[in-house]
N, CA, C and O atoms as a GROMACS GRO file, in nm:
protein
  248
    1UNK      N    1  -2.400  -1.911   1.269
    1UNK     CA    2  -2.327  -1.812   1.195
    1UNK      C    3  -2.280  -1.694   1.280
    1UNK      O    4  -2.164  -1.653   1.270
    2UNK      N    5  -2.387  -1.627   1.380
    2UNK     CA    6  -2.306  -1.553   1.474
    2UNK      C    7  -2.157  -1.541   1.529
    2UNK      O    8  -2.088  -1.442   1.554
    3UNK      N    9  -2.129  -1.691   1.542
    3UNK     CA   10  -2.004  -1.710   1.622
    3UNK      C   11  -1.878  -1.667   1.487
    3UNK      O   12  -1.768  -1.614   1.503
    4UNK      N   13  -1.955  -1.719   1.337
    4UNK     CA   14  -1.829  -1.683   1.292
    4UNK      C   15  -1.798  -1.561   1.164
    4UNK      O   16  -1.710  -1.547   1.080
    5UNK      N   17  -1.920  -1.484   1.202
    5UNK     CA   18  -1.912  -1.349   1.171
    5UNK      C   19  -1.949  -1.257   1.261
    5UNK      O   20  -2.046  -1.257   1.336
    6UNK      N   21  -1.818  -1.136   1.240
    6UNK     CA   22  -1.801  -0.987   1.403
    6UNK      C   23  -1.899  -0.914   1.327
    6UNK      O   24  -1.951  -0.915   1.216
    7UNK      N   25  -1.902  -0.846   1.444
    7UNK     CA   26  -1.986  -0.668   1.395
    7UNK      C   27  -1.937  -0.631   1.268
    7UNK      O   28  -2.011  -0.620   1.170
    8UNK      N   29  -1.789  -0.608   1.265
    8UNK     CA   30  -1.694  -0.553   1.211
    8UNK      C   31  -1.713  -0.585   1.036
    8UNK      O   32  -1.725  -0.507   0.943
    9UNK      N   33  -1.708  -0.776   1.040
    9UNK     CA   34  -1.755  -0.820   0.916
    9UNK      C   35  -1.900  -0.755   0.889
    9UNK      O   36  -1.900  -0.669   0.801
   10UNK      N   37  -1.987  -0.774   0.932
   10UNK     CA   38  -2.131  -0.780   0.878
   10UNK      C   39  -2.153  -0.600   0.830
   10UNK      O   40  -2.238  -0.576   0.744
   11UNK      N   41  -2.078  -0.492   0.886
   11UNK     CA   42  -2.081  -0.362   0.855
   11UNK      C   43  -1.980  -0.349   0.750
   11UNK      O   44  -1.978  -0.244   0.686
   12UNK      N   45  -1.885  -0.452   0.720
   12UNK     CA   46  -1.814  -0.419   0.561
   12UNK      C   47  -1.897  -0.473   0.463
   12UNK      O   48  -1.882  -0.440   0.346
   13UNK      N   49  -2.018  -0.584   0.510
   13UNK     CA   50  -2.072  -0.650   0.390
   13UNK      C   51  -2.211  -0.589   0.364
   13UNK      O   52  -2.276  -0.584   0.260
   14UNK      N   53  -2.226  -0.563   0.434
   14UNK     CA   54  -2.420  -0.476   0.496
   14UNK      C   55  -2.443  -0.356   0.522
   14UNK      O   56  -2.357  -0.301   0.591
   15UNK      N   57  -2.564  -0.272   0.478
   15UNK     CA   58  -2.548  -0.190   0.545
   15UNK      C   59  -2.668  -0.223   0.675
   15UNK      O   60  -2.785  -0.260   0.670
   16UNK      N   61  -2.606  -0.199   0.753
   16UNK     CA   62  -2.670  -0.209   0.878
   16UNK      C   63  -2.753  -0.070   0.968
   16UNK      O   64  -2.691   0.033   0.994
   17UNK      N   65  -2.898  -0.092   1.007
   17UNK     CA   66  -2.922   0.019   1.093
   17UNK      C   67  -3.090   0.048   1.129
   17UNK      O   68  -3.158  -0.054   1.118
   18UNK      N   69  -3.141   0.132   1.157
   18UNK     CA   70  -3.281   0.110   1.131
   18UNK      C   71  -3.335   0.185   1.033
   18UNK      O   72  -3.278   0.277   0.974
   19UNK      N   73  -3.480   0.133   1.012
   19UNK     CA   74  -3.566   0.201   0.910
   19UNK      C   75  -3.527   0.332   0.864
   19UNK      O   76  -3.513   0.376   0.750
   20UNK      N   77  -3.513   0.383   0.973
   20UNK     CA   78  -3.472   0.548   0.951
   20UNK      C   79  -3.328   0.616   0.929
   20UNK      O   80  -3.304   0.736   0.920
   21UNK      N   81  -3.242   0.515   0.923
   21UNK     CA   82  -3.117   0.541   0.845
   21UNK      C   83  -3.086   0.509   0.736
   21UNK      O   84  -3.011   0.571   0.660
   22UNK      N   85  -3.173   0.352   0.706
   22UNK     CA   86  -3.173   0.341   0.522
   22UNK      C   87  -3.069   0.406   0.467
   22UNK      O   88  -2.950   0.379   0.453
   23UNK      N   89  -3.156   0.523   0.429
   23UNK     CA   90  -3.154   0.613   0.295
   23UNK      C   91  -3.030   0.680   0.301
   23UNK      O   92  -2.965   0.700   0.199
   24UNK      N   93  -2.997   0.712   0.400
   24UNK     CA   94  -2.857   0.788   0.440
   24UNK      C   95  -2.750   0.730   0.437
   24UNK      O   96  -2.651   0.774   0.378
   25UNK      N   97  -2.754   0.586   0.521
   25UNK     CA   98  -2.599   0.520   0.509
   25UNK      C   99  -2.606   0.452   0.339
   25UNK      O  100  -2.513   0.444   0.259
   26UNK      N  101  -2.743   0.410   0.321
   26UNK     CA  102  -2.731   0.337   0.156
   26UNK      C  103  -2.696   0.489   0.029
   26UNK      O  104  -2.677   0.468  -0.090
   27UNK      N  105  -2.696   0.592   0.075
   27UNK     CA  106  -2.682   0.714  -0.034
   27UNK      C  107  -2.496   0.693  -0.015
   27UNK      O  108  -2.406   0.675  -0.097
   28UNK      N  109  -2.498   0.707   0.133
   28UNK     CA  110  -2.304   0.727   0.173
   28UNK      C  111  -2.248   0.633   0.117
   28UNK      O  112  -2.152   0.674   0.053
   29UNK      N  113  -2.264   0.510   0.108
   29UNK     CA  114  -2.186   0.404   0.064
   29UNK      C  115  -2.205   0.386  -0.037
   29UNK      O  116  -2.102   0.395  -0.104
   30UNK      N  117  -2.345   0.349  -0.128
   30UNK     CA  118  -2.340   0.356  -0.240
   30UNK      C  119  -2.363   0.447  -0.351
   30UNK      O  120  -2.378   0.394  -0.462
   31UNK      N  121  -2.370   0.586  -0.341
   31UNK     CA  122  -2.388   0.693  -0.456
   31UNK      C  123  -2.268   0.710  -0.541
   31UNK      O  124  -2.293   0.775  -0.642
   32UNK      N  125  -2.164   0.677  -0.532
   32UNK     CA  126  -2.088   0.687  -0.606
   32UNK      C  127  -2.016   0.557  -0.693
   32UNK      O  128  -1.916   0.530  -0.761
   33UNK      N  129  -2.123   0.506  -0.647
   33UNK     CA  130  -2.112   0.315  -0.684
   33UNK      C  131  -2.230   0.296  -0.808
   33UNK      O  132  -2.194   0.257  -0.919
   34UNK      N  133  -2.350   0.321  -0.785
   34UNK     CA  134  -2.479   0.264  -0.814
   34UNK      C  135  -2.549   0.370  -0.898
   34UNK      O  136  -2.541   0.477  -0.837
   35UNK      N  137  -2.596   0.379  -0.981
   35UNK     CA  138  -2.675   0.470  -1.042
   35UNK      C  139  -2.868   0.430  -0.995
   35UNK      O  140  -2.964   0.505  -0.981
   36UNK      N  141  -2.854   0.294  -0.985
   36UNK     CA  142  -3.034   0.268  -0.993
   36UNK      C  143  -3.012   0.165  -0.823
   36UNK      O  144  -2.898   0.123  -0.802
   37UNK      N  145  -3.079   0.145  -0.758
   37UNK     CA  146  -3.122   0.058  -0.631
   37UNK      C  147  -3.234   0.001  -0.637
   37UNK      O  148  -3.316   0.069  -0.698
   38UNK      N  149  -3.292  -0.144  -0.581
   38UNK     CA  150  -3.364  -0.188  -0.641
   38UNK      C  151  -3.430  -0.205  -0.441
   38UNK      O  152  -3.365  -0.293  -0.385
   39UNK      N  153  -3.504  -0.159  -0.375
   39UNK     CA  154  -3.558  -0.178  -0.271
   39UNK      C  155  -3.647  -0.312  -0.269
   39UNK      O  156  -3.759  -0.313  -0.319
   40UNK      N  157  -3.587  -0.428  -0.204
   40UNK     CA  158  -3.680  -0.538  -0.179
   40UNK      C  159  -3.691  -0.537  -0.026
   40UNK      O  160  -3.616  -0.575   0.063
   41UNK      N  161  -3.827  -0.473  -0.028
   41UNK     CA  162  -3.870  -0.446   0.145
   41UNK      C  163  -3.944  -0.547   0.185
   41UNK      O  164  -3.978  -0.641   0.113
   42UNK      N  165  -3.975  -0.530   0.320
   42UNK     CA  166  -4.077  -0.622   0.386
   42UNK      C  167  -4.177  -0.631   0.376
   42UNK      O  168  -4.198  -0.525   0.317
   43UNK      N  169  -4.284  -0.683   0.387
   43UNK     CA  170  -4.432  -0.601   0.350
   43UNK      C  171  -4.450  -0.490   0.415
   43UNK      O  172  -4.502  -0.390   0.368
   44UNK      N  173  -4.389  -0.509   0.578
   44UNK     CA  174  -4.446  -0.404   0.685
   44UNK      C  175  -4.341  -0.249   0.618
   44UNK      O  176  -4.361  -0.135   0.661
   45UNK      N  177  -4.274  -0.269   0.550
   45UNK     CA  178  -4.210  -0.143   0.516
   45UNK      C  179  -4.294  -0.113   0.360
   45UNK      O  180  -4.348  -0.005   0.337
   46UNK      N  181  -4.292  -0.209   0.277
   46UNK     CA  182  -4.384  -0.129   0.126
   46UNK      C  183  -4.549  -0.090   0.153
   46UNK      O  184  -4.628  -0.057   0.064
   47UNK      N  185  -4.575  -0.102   0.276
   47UNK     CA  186  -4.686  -0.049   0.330
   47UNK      C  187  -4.714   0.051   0.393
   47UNK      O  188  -4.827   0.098   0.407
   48UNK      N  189  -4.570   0.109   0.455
   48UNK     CA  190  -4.578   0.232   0.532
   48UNK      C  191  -4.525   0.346   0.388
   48UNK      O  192  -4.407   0.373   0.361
   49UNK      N  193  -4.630   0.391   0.323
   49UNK     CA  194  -4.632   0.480   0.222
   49UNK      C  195  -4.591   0.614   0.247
   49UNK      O  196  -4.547   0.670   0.147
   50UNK      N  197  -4.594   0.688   0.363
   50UNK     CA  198  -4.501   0.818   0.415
   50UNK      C  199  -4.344   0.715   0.414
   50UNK      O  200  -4.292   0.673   0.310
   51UNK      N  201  -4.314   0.701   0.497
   51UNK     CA  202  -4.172   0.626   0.509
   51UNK      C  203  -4.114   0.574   0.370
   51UNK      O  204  -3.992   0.582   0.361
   52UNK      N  205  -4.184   0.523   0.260
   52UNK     CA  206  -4.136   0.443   0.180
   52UNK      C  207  -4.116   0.593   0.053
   52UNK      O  208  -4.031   0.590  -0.036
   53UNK      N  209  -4.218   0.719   0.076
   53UNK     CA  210  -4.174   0.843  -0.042
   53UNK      C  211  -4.089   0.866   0.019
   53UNK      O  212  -3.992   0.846  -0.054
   54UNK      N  213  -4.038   0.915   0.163
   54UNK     CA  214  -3.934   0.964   0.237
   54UNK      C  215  -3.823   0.924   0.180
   54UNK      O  216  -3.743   0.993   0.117
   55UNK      N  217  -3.819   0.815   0.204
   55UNK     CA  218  -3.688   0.718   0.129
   55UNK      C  219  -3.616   0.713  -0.009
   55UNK      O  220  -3.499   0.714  -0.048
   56UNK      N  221  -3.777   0.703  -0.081
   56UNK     CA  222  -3.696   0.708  -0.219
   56UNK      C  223  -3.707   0.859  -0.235
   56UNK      O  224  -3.662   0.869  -0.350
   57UNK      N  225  -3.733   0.969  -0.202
   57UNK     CA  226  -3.693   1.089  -0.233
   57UNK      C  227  -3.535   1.129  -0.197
   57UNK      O  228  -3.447   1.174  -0.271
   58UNK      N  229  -3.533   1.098  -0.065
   58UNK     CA  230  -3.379   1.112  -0.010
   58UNK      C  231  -3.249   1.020  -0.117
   58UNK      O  232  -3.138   1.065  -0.148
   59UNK      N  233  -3.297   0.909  -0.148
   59UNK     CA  234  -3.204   0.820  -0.207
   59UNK      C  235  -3.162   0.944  -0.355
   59UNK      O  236  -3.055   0.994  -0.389
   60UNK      N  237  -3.318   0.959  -0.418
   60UNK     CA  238  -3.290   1.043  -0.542
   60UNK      C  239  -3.253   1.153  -0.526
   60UNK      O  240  -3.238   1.197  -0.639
   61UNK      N  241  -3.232   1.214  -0.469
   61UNK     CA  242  -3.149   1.342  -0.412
   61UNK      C  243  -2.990   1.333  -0.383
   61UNK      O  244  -2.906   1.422  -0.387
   62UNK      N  245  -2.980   1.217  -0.356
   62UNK     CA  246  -2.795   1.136  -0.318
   62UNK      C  247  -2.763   1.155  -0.478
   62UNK      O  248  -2.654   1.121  -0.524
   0.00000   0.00000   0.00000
């Protein structure tokens, strides 16, 4: 699948980035889209409990 999807595609369909941008590019793109978000994380992320209030506080603040 690499070969037949660019950067270019996968950042119009995804949001792409690390842990610690989440909340920011998913508020930019979708707050004026989405009223509710439904986070299906990894285990290693619904386990990191600082990181995971961080997140949904920032999202509810968008």
């Amino acid at each position: 699948m690499p070969a037949q999807i660019s950067d270019e595609m996968l950042d119009e369909w995804a949001i792409v980035g690390t842990r610690d941008q989440l909340a920011g590019k998913l508020a930019e793109r979708c707050s004026d889209i989405f009223s509710t978000v439904l986070l299906d994380l990894a285990p290693g992320l619904r386990r990191d409990e600082a990181w995971l209030a961080e997140t949904v506080a920032t999202l509810q603040r968008a």
